[in-house]
Backbone and ligand atoms as CSV (ligand in chain L), in Angstrom:
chain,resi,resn,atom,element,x,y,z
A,1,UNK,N,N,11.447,4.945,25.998
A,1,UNK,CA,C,12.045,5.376,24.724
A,1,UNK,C,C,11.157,6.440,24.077
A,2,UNK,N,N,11.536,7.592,23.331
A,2,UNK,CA,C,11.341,8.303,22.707
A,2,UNK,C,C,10.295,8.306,21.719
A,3,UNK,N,N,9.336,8.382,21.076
A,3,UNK,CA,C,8.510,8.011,19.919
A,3,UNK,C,C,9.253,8.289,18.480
A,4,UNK,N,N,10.105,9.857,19.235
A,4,UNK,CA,C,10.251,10.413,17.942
A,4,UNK,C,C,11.773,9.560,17.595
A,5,UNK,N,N,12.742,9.167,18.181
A,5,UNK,CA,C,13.452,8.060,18.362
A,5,UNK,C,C,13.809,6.768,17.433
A,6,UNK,N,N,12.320,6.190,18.498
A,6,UNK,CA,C,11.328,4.881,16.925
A,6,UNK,C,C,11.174,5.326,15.591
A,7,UNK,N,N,10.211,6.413,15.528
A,7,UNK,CA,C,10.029,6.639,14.419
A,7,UNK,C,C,11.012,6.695,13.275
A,8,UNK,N,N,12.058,7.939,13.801
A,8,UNK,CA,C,13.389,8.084,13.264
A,8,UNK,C,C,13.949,6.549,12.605
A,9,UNK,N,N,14.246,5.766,13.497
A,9,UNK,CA,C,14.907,4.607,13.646
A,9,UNK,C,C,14.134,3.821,12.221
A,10,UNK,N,N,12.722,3.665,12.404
A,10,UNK,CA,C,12.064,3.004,11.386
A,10,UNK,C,C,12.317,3.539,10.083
A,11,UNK,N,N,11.796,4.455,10.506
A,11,UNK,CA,C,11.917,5.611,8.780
A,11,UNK,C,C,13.242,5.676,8.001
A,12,UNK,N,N,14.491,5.104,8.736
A,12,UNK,CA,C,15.691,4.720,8.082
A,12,UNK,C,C,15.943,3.986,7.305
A,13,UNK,N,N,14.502,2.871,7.300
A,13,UNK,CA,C,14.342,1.674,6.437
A,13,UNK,C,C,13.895,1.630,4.996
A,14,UNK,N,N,14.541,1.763,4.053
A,14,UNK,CA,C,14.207,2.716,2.989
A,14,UNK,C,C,12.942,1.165,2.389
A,15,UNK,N,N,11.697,1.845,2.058
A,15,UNK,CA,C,10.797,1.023,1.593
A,15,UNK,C,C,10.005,1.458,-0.212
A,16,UNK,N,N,9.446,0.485,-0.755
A,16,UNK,CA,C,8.615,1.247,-1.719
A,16,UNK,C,C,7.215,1.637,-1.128
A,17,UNK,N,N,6.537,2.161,-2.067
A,17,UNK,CA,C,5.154,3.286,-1.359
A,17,UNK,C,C,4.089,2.219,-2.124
A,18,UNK,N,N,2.790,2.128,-1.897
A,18,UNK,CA,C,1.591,1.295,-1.768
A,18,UNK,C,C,-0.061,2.578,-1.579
A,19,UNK,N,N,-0.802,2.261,-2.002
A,19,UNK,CA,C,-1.896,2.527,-1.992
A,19,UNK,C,C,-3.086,1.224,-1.807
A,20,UNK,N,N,-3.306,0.926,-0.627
A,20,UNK,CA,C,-4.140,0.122,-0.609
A,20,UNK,C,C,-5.537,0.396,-0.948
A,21,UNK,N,N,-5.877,-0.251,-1.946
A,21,UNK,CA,C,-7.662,-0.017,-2.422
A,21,UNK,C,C,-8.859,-0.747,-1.951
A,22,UNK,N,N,-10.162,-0.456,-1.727
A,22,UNK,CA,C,-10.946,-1.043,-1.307
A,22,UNK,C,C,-12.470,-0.709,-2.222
A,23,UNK,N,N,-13.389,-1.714,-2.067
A,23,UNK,CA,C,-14.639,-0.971,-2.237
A,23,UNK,C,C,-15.765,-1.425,-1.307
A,24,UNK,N,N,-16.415,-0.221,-0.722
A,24,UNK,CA,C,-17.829,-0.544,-0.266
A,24,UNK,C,C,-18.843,0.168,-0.733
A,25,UNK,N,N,-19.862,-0.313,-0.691
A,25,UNK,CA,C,-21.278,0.246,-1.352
A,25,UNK,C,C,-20.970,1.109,-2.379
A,26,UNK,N,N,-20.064,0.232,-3.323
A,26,UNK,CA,C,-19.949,1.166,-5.027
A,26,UNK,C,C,-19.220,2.587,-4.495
A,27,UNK,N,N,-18.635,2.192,-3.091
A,27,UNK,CA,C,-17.477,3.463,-2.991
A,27,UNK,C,C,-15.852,3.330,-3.136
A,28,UNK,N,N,-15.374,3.808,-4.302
A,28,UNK,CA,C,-13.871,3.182,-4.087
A,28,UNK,C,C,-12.880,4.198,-2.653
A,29,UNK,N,N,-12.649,3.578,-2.073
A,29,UNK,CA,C,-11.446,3.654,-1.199
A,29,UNK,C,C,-10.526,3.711,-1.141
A,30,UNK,N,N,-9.173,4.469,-0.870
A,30,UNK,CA,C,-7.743,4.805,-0.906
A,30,UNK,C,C,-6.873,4.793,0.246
A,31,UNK,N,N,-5.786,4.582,0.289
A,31,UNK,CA,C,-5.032,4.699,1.859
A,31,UNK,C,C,-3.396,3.976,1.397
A,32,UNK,N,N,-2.951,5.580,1.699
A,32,UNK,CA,C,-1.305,5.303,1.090
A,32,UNK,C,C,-0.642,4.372,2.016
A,33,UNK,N,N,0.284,3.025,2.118
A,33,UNK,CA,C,0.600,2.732,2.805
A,33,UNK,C,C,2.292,2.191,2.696
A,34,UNK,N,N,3.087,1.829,3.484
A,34,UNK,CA,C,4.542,1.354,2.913
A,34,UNK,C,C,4.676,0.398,4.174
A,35,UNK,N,N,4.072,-0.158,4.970
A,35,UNK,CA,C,3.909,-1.568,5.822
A,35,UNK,C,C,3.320,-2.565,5.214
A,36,UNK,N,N,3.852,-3.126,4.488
A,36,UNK,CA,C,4.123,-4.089,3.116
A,36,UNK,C,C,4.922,-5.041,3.064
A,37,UNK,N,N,4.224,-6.233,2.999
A,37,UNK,CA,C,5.796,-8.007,2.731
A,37,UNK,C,C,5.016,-8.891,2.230
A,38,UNK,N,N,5.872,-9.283,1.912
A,38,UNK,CA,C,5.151,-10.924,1.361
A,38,UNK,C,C,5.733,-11.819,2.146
A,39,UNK,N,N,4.973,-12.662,2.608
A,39,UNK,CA,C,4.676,-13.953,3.487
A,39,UNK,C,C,5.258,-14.837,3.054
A,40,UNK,N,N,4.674,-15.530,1.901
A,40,UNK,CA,C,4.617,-16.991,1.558
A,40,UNK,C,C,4.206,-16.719,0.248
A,41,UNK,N,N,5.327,-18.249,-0.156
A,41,UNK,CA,C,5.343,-18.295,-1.475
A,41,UNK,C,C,3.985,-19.290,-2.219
A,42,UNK,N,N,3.616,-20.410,-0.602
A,42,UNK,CA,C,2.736,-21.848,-1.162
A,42,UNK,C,C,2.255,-22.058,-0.356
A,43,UNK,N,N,1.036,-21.465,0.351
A,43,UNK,CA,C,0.167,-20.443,-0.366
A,43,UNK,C,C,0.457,-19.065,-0.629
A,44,UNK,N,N,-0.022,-17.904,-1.910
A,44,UNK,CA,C,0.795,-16.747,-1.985
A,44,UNK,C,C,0.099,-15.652,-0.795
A,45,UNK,N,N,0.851,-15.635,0.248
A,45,UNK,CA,C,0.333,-14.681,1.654
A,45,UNK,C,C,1.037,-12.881,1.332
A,46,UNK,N,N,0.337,-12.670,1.313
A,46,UNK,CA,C,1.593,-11.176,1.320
A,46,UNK,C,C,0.691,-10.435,3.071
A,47,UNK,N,N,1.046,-9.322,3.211
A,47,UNK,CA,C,0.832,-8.642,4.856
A,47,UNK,C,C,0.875,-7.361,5.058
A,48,UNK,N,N,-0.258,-6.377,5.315
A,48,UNK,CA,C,-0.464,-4.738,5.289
A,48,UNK,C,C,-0.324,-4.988,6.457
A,49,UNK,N,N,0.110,-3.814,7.515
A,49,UNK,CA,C,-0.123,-3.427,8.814
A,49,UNK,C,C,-0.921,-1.864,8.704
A,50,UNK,N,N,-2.278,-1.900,9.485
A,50,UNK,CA,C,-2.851,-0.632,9.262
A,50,UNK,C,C,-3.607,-0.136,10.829
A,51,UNK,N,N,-3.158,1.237,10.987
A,51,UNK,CA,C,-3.348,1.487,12.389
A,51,UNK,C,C,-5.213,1.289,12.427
A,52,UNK,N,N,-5.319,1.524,13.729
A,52,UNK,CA,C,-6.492,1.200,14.501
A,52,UNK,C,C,-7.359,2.342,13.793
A,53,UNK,N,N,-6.853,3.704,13.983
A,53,UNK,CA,C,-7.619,4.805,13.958
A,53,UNK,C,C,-8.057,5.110,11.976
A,54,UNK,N,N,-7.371,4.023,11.071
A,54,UNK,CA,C,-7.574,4.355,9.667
A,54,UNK,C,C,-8.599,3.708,9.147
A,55,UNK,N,N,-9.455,4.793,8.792
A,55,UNK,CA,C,-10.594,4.354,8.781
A,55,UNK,C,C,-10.658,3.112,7.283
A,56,UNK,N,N,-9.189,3.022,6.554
A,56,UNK,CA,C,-9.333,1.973,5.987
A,56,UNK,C,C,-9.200,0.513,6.608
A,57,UNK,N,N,-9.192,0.606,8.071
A,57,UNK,CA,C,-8.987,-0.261,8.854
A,57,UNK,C,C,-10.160,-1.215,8.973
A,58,UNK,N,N,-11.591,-0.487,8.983
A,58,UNK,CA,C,-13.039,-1.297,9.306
A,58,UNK,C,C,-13.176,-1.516,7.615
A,59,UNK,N,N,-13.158,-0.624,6.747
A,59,UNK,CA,C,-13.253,-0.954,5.538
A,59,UNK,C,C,-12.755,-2.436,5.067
A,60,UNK,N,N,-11.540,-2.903,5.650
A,60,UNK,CA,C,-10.836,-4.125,4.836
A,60,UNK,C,C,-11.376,-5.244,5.812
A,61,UNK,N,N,-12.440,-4.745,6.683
A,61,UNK,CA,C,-12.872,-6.050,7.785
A,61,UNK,C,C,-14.109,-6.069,6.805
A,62,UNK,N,N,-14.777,-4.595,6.531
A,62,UNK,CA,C,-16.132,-4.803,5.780
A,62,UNK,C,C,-16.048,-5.473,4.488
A,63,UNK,N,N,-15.093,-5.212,4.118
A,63,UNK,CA,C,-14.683,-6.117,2.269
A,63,UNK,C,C,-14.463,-6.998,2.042
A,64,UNK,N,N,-13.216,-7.470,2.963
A,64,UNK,CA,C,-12.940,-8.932,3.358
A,64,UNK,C,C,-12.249,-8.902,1.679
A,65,UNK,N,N,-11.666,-7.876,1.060
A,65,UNK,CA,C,-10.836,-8.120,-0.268
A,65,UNK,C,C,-10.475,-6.652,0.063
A,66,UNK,N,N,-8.722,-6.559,-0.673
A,66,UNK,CA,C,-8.335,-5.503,-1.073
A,66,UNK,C,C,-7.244,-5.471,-1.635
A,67,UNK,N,N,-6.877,-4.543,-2.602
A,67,UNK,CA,C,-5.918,-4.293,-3.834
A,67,UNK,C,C,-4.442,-3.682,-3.182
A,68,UNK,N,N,-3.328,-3.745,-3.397
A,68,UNK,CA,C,-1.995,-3.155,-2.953
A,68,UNK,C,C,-1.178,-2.442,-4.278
A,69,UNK,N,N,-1.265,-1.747,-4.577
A,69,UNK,CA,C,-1.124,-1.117,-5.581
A,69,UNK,C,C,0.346,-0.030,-5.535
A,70,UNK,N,N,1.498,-0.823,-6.212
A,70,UNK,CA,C,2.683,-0.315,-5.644
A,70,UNK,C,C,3.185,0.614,-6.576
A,71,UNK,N,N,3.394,1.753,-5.906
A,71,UNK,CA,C,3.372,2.813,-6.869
A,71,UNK,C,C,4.642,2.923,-7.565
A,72,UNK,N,N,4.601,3.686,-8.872
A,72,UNK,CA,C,5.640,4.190,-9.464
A,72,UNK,C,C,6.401,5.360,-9.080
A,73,UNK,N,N,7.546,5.800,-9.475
A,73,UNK,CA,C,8.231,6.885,-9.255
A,73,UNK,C,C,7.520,8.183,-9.886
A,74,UNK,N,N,6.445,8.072,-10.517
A,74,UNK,CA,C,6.066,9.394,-10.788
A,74,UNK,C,C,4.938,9.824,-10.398
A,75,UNK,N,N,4.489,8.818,-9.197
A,75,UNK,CA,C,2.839,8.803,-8.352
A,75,UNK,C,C,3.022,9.390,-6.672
A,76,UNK,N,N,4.099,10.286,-6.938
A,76,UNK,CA,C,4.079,11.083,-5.283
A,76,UNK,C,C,3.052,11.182,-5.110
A,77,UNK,N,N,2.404,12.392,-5.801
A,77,UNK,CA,C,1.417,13.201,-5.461
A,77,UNK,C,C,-0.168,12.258,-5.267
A,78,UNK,N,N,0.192,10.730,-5.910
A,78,UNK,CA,C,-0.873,9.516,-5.302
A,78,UNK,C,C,-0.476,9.528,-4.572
A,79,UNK,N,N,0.334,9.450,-3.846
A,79,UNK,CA,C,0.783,8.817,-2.554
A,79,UNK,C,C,0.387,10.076,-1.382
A,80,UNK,N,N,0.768,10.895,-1.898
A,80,UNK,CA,C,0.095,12.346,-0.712
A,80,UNK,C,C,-1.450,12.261,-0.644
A,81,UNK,N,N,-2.066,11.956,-2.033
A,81,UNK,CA,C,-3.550,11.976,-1.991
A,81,UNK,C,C,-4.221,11.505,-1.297
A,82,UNK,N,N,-3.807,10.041,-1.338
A,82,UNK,CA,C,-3.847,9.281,0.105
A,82,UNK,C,C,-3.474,8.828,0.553
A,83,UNK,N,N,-2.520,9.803,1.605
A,83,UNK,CA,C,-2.111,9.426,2.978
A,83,UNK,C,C,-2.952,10.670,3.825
A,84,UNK,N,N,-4.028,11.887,2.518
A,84,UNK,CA,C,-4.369,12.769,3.305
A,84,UNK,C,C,-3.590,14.352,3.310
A,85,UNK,N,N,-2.448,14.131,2.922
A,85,UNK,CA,C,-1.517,15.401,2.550
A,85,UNK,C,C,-1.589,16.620,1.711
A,86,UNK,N,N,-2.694,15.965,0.755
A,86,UNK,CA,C,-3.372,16.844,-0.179
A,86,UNK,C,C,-4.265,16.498,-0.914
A,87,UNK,N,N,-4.662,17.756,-1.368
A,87,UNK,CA,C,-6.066,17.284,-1.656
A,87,UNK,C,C,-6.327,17.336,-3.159
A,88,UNK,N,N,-6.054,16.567,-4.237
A,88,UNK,CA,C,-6.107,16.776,-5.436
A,88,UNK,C,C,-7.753,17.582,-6.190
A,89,UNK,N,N,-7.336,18.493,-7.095
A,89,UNK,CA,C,-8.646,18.768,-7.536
A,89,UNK,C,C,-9.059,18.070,-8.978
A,90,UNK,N,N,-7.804,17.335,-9.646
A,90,UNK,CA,C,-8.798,16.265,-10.644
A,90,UNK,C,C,-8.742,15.081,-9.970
A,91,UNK,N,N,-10.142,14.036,-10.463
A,91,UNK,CA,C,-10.013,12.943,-9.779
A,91,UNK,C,C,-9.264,11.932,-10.554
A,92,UNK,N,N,-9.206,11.166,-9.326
A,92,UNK,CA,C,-7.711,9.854,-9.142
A,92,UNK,C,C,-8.753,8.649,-10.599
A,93,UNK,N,N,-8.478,8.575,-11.319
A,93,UNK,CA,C,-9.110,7.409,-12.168
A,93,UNK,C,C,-8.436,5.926,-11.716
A,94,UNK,N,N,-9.689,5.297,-11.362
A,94,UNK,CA,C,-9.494,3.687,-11.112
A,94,UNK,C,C,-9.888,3.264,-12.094
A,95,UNK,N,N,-9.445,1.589,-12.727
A,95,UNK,CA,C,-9.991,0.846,-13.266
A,95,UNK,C,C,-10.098,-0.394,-12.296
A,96,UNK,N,N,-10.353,-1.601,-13.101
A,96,UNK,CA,C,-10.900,-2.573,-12.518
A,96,UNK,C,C,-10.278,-3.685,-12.669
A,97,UNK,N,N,-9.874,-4.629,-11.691
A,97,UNK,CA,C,-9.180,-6.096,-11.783
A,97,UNK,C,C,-9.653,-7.075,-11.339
A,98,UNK,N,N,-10.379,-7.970,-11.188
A,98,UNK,CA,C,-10.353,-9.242,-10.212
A,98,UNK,C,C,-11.533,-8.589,-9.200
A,99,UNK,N,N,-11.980,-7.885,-9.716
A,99,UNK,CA,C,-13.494,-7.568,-9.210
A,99,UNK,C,C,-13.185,-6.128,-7.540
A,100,UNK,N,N,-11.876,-5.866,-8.231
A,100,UNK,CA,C,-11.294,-4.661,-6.943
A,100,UNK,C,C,-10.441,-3.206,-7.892
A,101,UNK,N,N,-11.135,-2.508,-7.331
A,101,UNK,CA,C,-10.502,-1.084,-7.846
A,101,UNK,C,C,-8.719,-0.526,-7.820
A,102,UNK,N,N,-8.259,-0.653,-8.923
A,102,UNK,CA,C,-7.072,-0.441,-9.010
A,102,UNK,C,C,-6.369,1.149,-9.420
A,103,UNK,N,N,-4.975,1.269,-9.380
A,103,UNK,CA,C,-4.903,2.760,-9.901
A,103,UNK,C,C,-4.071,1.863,-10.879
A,104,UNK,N,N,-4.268,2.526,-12.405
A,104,UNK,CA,C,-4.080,1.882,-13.261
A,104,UNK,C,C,-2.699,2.025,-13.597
A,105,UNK,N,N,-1.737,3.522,-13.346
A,105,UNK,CA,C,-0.920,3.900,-13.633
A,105,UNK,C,C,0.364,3.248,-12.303
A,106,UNK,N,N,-0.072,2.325,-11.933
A,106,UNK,CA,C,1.033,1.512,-10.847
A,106,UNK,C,C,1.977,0.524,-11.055
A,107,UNK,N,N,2.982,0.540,-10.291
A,107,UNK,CA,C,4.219,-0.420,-10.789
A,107,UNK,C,C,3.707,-1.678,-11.383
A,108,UNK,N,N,2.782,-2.094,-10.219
A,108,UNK,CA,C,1.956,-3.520,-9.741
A,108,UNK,C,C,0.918,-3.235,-9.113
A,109,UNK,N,N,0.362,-4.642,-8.986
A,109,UNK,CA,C,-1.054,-4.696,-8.610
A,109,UNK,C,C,-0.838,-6.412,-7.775
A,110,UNK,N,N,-1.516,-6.115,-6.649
A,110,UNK,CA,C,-1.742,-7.458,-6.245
A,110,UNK,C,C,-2.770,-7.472,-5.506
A,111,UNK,N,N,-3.941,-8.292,-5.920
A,111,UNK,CA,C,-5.287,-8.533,-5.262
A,111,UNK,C,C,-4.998,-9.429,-4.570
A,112,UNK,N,N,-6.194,-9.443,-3.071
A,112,UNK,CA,C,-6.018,-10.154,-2.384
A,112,UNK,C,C,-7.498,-10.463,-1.487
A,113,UNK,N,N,-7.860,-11.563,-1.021
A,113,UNK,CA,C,-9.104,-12.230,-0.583
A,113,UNK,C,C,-8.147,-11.631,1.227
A,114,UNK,N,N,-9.215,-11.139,2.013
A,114,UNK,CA,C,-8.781,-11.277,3.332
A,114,UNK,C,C,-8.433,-12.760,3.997
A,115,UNK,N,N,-7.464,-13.295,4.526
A,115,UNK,CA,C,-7.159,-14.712,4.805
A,115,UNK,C,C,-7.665,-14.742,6.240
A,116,UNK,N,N,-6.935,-13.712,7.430
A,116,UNK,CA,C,-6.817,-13.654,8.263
A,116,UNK,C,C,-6.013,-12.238,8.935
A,117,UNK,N,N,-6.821,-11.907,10.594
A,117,UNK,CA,C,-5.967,-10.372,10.779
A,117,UNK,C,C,-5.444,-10.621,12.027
A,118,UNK,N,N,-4.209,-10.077,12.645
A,118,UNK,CA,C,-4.103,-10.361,14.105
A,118,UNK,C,C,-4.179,-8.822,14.611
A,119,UNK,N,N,-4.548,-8.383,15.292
A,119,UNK,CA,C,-4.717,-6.961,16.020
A,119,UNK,C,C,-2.979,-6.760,17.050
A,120,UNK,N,N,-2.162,-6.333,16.913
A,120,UNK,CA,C,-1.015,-6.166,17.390
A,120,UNK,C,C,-0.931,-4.586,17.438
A,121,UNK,N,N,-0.449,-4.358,18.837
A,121,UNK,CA,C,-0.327,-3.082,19.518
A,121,UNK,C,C,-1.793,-1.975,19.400
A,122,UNK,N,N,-1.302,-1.155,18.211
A,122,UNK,CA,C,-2.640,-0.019,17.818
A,122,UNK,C,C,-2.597,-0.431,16.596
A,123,UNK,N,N,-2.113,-1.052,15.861
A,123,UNK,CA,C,-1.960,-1.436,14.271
A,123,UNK,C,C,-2.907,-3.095,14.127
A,124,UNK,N,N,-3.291,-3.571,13.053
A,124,UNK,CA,C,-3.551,-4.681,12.389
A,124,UNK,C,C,-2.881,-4.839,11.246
A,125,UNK,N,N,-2.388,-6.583,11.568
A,125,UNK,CA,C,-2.020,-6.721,10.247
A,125,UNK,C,C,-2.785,-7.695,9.510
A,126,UNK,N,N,-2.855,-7.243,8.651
A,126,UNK,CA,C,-4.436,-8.032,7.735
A,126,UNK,C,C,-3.301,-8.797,6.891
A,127,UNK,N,N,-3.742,-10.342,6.345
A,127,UNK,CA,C,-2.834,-10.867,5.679
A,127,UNK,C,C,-4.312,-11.215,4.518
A,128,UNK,N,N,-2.978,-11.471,3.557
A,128,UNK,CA,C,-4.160,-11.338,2.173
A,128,UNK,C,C,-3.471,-12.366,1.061
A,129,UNK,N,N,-4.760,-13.664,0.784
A,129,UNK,CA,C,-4.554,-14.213,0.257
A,129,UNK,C,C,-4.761,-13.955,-1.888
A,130,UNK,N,N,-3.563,-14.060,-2.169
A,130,UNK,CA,C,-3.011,-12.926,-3.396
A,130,UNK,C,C,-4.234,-14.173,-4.422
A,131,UNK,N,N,-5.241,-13.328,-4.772
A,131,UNK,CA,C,-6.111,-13.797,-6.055
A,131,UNK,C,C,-5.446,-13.442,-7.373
A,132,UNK,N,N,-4.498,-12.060,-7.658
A,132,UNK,CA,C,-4.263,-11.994,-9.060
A,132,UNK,C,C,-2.699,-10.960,-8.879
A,133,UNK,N,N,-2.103,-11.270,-9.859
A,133,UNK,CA,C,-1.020,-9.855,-10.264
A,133,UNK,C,C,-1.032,-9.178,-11.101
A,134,UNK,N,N,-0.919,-7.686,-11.452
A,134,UNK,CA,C,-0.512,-7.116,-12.567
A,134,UNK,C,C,0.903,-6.485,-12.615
A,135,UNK,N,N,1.759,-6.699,-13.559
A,135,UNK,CA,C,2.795,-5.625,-13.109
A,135,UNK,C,C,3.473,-5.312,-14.426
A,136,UNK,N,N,4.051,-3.866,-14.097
A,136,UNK,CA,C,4.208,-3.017,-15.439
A,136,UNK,C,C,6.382,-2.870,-15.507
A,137,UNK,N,N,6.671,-2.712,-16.801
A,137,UNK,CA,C,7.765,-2.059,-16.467
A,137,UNK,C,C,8.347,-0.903,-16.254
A,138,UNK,N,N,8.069,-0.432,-14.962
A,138,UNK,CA,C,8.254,0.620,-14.269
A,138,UNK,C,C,9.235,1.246,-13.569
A,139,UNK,N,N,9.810,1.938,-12.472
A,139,UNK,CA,C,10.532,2.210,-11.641
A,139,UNK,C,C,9.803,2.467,-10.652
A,140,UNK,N,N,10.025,2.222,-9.370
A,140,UNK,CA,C,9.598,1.973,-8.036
A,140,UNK,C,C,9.467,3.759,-7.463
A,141,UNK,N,N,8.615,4.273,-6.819
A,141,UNK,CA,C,8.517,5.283,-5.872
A,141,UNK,C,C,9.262,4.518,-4.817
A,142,UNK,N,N,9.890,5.321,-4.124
A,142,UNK,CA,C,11.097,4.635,-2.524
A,142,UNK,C,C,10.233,5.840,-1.647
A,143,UNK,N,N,10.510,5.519,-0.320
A,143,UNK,CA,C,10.043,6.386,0.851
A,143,UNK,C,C,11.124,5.878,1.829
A,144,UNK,N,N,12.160,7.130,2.527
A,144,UNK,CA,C,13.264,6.862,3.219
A,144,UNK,C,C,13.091,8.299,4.021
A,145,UNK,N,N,13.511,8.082,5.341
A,145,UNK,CA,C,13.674,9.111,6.151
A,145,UNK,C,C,12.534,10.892,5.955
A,146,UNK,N,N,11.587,10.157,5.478
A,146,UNK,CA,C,10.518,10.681,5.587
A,146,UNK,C,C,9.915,11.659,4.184
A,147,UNK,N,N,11.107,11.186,3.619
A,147,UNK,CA,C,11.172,11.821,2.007
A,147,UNK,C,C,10.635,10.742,0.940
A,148,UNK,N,N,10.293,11.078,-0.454
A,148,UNK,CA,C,9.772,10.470,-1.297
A,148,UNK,C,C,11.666,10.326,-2.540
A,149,UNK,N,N,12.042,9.306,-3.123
A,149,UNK,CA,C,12.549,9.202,-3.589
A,149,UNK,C,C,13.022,8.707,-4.630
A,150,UNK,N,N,13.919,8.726,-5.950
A,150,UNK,CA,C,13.978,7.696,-6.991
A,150,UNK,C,C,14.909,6.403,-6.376
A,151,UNK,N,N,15.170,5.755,-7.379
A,151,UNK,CA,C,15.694,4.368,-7.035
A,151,UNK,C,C,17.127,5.065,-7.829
A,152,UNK,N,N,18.091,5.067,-7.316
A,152,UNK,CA,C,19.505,4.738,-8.074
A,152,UNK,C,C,20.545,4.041,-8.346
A,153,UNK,N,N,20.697,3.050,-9.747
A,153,UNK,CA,C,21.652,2.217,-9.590
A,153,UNK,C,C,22.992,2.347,-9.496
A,154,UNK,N,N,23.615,1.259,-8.470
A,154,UNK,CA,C,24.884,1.452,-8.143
A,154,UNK,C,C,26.155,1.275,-9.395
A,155,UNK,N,N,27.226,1.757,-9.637
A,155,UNK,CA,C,28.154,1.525,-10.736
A,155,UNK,C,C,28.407,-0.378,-10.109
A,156,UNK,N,N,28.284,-1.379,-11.514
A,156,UNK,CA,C,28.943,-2.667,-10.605
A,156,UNK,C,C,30.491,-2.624,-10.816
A,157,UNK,N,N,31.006,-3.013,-9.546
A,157,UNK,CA,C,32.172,-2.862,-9.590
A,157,UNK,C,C,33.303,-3.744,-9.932
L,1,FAD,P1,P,-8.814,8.675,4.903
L,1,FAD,O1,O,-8.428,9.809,5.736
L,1,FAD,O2,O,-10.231,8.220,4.830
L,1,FAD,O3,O,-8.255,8.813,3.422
L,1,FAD,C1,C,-6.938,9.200,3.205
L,1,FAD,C2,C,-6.936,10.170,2.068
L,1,FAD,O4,O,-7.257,9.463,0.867
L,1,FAD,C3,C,-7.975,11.285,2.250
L,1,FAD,O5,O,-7.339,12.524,1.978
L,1,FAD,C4,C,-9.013,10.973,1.186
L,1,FAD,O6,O,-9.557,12.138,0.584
L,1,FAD,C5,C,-8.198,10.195,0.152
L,1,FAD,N1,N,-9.067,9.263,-0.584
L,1,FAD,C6,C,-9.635,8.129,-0.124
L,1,FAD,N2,N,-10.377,7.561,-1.105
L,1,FAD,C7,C,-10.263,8.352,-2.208
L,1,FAD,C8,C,-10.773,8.305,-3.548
L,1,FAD,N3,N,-11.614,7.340,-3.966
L,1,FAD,N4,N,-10.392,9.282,-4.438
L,1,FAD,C9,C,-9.553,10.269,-4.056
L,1,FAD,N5,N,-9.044,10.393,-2.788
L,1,FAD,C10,C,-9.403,9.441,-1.886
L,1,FAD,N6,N,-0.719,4.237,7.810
L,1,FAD,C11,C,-0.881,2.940,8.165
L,1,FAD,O7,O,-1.790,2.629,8.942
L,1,FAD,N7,N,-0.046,1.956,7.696
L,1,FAD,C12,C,0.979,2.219,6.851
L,1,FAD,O8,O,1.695,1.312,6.419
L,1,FAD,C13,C,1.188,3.573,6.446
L,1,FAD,N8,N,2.184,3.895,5.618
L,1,FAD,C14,C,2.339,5.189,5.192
L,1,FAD,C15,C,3.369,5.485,4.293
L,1,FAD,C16,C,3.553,6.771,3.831
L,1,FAD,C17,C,4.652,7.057,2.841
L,1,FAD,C18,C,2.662,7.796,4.266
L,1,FAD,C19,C,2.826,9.204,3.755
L,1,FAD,C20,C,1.639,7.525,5.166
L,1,FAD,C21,C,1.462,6.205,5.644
L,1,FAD,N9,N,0.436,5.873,6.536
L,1,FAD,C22,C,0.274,4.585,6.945
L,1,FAD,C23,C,-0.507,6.894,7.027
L,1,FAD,C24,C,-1.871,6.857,6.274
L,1,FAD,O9,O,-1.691,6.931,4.861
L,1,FAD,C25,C,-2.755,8.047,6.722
L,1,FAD,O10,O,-2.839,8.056,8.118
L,1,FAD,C26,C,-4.166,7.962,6.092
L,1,FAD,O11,O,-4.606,9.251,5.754
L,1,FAD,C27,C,-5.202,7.436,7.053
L,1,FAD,O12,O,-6.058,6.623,6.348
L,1,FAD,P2,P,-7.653,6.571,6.454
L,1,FAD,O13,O,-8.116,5.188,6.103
L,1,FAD,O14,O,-8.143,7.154,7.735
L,1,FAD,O15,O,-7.944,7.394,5.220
């Protein structure tokens, strides 16, 4: 099968957008992500999948904690910042939650203690046991077919 195929196929799956946060040695860390679920309700499990080659990948083994930070509809240009797409010239302001670096201007916030990771294919999925929530009343950033998008409600009929 095709890669470009898969990809296609996946990217049909319209998702919201994520910035996973980290810190090591008093360095905050960024990494846009939309491989995102929640697990379990009892205990609260939620689940990143993050490829092999991202270097936020050794980071969340070195932390053993990290933040999911689900962006709003007006945080593209977070979301390009880091995934790497561009390169902002003011800096990204974090504050602080539950002892993990957050972007303050996000839908939500959900901290999480590392529980456990399984290494599957070239990806890991790190599962993360949820220490805290924040969440704002916002509108969701969407990511569909490789575009950034608003949310639109349907007329009920
Ligand atoms: P780096 O290359 O180290 O960092 C990524 C970018 O973030 C760099 O440009 C860096 O300058 C910036 N950055 C990091 N920290 C800071 C900081 N403190 N202040 C300002 N900028 C900072 N990949 C996955 O593995 N899983 C996914 O689920 C996933 N979903 C994605 C969804 C979307 C919508 C997009 C666009 C990309 C997605 N990616 C995903 C790809 C991933 O975001 C990129 O491959 C990423 O650049 C690689 O991460 P890295 O840890 O190597 O980060």
């Amino acid at each position: 099968m095709e890669d470009r195929l898969f990809r296609n196929a996946m990217g049909s799956f319209a998702t919201g957008v994520t910035v996973i946060t980290t810190e090591i040695a008093e360095e905050v860390y960024g990494m846009t992500a939309n491989a995102f679920m929640s697990i379990s309700l009892n205990p609260k499990l939620v689940a990143i999948s993050i490829g092999e080659h991202a270097r936020m990948h050794q980071y969340i083994k070195d932390a053993k904690q990290f933040a999911i930070n689900i962006l709003s509809s007006d945080q593209q240009m977070v979301s390009k910042q880091f995934a790497g797409q561009v390169n902002l010239e003011s800096k990204i302001p974090f504050g602080s939650y539950k002892g993990l670096p957050i972007l303050e201007d996000a839908l939500a916030v959900v901290t999480c203690q590392l529980h456990c990771d399984y290494v599957v294919g070239d990806h890991t999925i790190f599962i993360g046991q949820v220490t805290g929530i924040k969440l704002e009343q916002k509108e969701p950033l969407v990511f569909s077919q490789g575009k950034y998008r608003k949310l639109q409600k349907l007329e009920d009929e």
